[in-house]
C-alpha positions in Angstrom: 242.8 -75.2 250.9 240.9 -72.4 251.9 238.3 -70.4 250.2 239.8 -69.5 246.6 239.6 -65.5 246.2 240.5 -64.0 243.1 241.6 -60.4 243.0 241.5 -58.4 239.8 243.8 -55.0 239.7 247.3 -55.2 241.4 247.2 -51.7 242.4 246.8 -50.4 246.3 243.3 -51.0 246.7 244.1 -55.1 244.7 247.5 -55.5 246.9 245.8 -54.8 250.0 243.0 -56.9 249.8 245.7 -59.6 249.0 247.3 -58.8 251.9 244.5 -59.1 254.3 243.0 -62.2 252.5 246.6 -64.1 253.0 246.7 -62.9 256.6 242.8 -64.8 256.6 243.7 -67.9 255.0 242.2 -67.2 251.7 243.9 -68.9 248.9 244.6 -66.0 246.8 245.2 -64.7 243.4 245.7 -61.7 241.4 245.6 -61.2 238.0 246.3 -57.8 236.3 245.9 -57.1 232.8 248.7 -54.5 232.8 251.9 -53.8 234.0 252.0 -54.3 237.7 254.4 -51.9 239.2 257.8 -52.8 240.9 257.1 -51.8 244.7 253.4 -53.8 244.3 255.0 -56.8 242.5 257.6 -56.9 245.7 255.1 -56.9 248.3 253.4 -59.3 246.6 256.1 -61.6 246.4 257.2 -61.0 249.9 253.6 -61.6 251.3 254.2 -65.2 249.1 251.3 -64.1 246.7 250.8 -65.9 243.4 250.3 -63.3 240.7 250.1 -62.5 236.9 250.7 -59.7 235.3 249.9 -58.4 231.4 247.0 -61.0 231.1 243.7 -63.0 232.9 244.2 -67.0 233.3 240.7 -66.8 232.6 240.2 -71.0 233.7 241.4 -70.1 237.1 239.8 -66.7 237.4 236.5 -68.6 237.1 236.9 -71.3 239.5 237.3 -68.4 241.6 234.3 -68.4 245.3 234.3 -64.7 244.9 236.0 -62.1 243.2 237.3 -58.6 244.6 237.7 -56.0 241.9 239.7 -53.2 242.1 237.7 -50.2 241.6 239.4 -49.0 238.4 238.3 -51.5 236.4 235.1 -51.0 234.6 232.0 -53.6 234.2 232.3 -53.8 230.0 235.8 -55.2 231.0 235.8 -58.8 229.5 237.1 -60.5 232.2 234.3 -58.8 234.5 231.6 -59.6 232.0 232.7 -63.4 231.9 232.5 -63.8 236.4 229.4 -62.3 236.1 228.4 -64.8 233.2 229.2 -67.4 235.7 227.2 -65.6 238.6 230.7 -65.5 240.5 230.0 -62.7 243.7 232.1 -59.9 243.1 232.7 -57.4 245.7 235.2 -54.6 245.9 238.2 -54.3 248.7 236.0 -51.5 250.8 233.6 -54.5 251.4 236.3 -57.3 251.9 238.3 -55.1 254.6 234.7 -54.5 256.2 234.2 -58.0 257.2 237.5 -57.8 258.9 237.4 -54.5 261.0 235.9 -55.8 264.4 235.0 -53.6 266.3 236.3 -50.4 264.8 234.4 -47.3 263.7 234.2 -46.2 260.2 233.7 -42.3 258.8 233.0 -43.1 255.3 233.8 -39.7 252.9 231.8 -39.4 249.4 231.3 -37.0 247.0 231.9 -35.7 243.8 234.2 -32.5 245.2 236.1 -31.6 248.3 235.8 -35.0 249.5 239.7 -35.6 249.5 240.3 -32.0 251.2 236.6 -32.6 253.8 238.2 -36.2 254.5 242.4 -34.7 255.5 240.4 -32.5 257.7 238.3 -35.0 259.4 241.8 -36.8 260.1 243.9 -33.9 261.1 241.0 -32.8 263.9 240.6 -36.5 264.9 244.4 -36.5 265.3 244.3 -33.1 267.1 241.8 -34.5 269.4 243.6 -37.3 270.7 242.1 -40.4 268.7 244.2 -43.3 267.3 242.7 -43.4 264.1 244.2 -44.0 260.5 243.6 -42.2 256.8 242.6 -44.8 254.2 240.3 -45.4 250.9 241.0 -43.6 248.0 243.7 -41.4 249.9 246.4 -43.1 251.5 246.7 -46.6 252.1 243.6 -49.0 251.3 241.4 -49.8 254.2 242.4 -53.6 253.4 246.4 -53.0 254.3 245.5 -51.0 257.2 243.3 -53.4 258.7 246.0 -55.7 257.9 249.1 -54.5 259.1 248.0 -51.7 261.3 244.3 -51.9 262.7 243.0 -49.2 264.0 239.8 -48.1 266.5 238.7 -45.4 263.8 239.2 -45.4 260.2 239.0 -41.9 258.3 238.5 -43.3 254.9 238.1 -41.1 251.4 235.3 -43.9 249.4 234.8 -43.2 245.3 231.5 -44.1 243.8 233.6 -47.3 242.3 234.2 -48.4 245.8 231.0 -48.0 246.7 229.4 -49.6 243.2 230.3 -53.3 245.0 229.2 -53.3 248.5 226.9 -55.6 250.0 227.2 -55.1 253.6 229.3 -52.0 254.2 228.5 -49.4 256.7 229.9 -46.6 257.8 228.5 -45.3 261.5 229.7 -41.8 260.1 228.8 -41.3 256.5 229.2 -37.6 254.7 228.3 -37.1 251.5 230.2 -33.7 250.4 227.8 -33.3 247.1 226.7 -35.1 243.9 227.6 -33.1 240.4 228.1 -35.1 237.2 231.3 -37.2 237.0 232.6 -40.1 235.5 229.2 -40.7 233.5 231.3 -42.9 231.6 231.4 -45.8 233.6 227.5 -45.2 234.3 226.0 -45.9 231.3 226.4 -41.3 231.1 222.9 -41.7 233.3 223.4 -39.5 236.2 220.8 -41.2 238.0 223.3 -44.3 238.5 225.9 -42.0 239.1 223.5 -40.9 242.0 222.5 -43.9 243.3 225.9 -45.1 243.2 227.1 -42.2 245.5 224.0 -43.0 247.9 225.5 -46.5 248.2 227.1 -44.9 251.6 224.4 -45.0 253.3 222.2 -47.8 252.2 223.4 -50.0 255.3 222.9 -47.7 258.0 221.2 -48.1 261.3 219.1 -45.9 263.5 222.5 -45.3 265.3 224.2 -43.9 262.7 225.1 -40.7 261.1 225.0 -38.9 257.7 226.2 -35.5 257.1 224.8 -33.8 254.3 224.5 -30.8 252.2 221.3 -29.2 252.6 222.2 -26.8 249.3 223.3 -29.4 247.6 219.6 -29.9 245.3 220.9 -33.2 243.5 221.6 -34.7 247.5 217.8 -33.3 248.5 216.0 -34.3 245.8 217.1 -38.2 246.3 218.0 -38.3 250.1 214.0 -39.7 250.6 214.9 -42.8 248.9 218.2 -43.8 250.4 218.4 -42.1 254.4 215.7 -43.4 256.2 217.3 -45.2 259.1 220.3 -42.7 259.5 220.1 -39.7 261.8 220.3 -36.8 258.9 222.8 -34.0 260.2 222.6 -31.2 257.7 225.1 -28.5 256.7 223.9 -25.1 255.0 224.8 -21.5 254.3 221.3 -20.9 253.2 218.7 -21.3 256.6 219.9 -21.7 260.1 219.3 -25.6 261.1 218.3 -27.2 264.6 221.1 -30.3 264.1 224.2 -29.9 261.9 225.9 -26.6 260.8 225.3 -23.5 258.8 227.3 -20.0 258.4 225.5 -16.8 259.0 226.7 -13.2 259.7 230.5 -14.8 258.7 230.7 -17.0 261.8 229.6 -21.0 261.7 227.6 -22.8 264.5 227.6 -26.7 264.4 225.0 -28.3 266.6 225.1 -32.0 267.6 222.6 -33.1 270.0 223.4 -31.0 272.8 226.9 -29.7 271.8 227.4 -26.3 270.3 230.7 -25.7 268.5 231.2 -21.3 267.0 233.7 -20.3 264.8 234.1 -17.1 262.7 235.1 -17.9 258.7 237.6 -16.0 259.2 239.4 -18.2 261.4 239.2 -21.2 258.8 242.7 -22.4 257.2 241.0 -23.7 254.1 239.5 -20.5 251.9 237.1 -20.0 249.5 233.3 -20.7 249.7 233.5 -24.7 248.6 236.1 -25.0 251.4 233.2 -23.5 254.2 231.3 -26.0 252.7 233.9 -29.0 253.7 234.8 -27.3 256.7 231.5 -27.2 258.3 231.2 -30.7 257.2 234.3 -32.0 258.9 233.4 -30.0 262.0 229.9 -32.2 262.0 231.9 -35.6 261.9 234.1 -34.0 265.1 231.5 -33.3 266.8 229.3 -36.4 266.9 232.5 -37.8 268.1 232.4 -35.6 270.9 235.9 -34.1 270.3 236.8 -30.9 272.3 235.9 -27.6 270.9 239.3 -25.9 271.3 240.6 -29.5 269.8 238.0 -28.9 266.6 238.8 -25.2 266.6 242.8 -25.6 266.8 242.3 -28.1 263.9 240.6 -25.6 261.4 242.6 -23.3 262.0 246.2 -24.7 261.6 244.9 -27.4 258.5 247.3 -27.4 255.5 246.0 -27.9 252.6 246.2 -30.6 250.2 249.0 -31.3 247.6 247.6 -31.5 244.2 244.4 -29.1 245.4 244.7 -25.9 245.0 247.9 -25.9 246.2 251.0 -22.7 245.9 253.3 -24.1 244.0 255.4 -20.1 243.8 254.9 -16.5 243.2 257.4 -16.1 240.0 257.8 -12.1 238.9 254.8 -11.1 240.4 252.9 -14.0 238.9 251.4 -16.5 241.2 251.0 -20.2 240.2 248.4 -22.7 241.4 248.8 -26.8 240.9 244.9 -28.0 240.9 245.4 -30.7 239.3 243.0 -32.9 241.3 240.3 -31.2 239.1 239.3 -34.1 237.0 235.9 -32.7 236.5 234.5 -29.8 235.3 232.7 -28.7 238.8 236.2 -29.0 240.1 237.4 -26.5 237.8 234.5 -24.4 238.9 235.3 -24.3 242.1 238.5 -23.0 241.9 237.8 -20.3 239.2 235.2 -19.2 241.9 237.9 -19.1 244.4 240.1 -16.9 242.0 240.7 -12.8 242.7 243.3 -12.3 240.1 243.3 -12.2 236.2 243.7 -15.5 235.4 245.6 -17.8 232.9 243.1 -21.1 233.0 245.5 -24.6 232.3 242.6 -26.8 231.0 242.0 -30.2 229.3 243.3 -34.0 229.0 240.9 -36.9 228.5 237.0 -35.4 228.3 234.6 -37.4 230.5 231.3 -35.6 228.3 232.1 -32.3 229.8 229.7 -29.0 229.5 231.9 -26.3 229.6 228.5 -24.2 229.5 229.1 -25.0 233.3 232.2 -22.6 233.8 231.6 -20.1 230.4 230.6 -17.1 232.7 233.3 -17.6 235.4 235.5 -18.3 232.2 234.7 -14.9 230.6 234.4 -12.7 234.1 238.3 -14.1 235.2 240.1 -16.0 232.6 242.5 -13.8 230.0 243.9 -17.0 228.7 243.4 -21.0 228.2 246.6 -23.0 227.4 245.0 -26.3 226.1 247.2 -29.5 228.0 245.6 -32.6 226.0 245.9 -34.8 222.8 242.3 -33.9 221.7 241.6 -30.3 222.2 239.1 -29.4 219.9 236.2 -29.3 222.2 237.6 -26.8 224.5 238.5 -24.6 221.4 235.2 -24.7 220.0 234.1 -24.1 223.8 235.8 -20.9 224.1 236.8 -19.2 221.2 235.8 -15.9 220.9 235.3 -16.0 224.9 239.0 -15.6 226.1 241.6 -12.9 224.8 244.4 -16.1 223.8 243.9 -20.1 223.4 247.1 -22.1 222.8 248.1 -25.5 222.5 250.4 -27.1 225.0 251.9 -30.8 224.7 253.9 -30.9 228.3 253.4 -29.6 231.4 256.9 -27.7 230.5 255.3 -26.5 227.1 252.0 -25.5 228.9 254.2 -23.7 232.1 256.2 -21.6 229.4 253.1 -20.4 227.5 251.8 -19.6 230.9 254.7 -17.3 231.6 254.9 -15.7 228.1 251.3 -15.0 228.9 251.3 -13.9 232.4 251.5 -10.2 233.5 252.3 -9.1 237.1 249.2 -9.2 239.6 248.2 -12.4 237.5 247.7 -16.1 238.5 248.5 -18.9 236.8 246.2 -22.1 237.6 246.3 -25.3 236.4 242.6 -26.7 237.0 242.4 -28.9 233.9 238.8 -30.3 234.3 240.2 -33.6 233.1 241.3 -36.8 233.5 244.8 -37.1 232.9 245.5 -40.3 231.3 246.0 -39.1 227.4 249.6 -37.8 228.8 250.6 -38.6 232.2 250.0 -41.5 234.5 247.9 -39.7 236.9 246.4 -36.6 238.2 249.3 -37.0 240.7 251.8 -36.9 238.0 250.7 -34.4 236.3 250.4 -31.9 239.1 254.2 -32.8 240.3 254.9 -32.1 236.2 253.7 -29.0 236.7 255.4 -27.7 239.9 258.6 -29.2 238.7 258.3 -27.1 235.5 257.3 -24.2 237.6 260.4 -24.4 239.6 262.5 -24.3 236.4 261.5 -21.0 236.0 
């Protein structure tokens, strides 16, 4: 028999891992708590993978060599608590498909916002410029399946602080950290300073030959960057001082500077608008370049890059009134972001399950751009007592079909509608994914 591996979570990060550890001669097993859904079960079964579903056979979880943990589950989980009573190692699948990627490069993507949009980008110019490389982490398939079924030279991979919470030897050559802003203090104790150090995690195994891309205006990344990046070769990206190495935007035109390459672009030219987005492109244009893609190839890239579904994203333009599906804004800088981004009066979709949000954070955007807040959530007290008084009109909305038709009621020609809810989405839809399709379908109905 070989070495027993016991994989908690049966979602795509817990099913790849599986995967890759049958295809290794691991004897494998996953336990899930919950339901395990029917295209995961399937594979599982098809891969011959013994499974359980709904509960944890905690004798054999614990006779376990080593445990991978699927990055949703948190540590005051029982099960978790009891492998770490029994000093069981636990790592997480970003750190099980590392030991199996040979010789392949890694560009590991972190942040708390724009790292999903910075990472696309980072694929679509590595694509552009000829290299056989794959999308994977938290975006597309888990790094485990890929190395699995499909290896690839480069790996493009989108890495959550949860991934990151359970490395031991992970290393990405290429490692960009977007920014840090609070998030999920929840599963960190609500310390930011472990949210912080989790996020740094990305770099912690780096060599003198490797890269991390940084931002420069980003003061939480500065002020902890001395503790964490001292091997790394540090590659800034700014809008605020021109650099030697990395990239910064002045006069409206961005220079990125990578040992002796020289890459100039004006804004203007970039797909991806608004300020957070110069932000991610000038970090994505960093990654290229240390790669020593073509210019034109980097520049074509930028310039033709569609943006994410579920970010910002057009969903129509209904009597005048256009509506916007962000519903990847699980956190309240998110929602910042994109009421920055907004030039028209604006009717604000906000709420679902509060991770200890400030809404101090977005009150003056709030009051400057917002004529209404439709509250989407079971609990919405906290965004009422938030805002009242601030906004013209708050209502109540149960549905994404209830929230859309209070939208439209309050929507005048020239307006925008945006859902940016600042939330988790759990209290009434599987996902953030869910939700935003919701939305758009209830858009359409229109």
């Amino acid at each position: 028999m070989g070495k027993q591996l016991i994989i908690l979570g049966a979602g795509e990060s817990g099913v790849g891992a599986a995967i890759l550890a049958k295809a290794k001669g691991y004897d494998v097993f996953v336990s899930d708590g919950g339901a395990i859904s029917k295209p995961y079960e399937a594979e599982l079964m098809q891969h011959g993978i013994a499974y359980e579903s709904g509960s944890h056979s905690m004798e054999r979880i614990l006779q376990a060599d080593e445990v991978v943990k699927s990055p949703g589950i948190p540590e005051k989980a029982a099960v978790v608590k009891a492998i770490r009573a029994r000093v069981i190692p636990v790592i997480s699948e970003v750190e099980f498909a590392y030991r199996y990627k040979g010789d392949s490069k890694i560009i590991g993507i972190t942040g708390s916002n724009g790292k999903s949009t910075t990472t696309s980008l980072i694929y679509a110019i590595c694509k552009a410029g000829g290299l056989d490389c794959a999308l994977v982490g938290n975006i597309g398939y888990s790094i485990a399946r890929q190395v699995a079924i499909d290896p690839k030279p480069l790996y493009v991979a989108e890495i959550s602080s949860f991934q990151l919470d359970d490395i031991v030897t992970f290393r990405p050559d290429i490692a960009v950290l977007v920014n840090i802003t609070e998030d999920h203090l929840d599963r960190y104790n609500y310390q930011f300073e472990n949210y912080i150090n989790a996020k740094f995690r990305i770099t912690e195994n780096q060599q003198p030959g490797d890269y991390c891309i940084y931002c420069a205006d980003d003061e939480v990344t500065v002020a902890n960057q001395h503790k964490f990046c001292n091997l790394t070769n540090l590659l800034p990206f700014t809008m605020k001082k021109e650099v030697r190495q990395g990239a910064y935007i002045k006069d409206e035109e961005m220079l990125i500077k990578v040992k002796e390459q020289e890459v100039r672009m004006s804004i203007h030219d970039f797909a991806l608008k608004g300020k957070h987005n110069q932000y991610n492109t000038m970090a994505a244009g960093i990654a290229a370049t240390v790669l020593d893609i073509r210019k034109d190839k980097i520049r074509e890239a930028i310039q033709t890059f569609e943006s994410l579904e579920h970010r910002m994203e057009p969903v129509a333009t209904i009597r005048g009134v256009e509506y916007i599906n962000d519903s990847k804004a699980t956190n309240i800088n998110s929602t910042w972001y994109a009421l920055e981004s907004m030039t028209k009066p604006t009717v604000l979709i906000l709420g679902g399950v509060d991770k200890g949000n400030d809404y101090t954070v977005i009150e003056d955007l709030v009051t400057e751009k917002v004529k209404a807040i439709i509250c989407m959530g079971v609990d919405n007290a906290k965004i009422h007592e938030a805002f009242a008084g601030k906004v013209p009109a708050i209502v109540d909305a149960d549905s994404a079909k209830a929230a859309v038709m209070a939208a439209y009621k309050l929507a005048e020609k020239g307006d925008a509608v945006l859902l940016s809810p600042a939330c988790a989405s759990f209290d009434l839809f599987k996902n953030y994914e869910d939700r935003g399709t919701q939305f758009k379908m209830a858009v359409k109905e229109l």
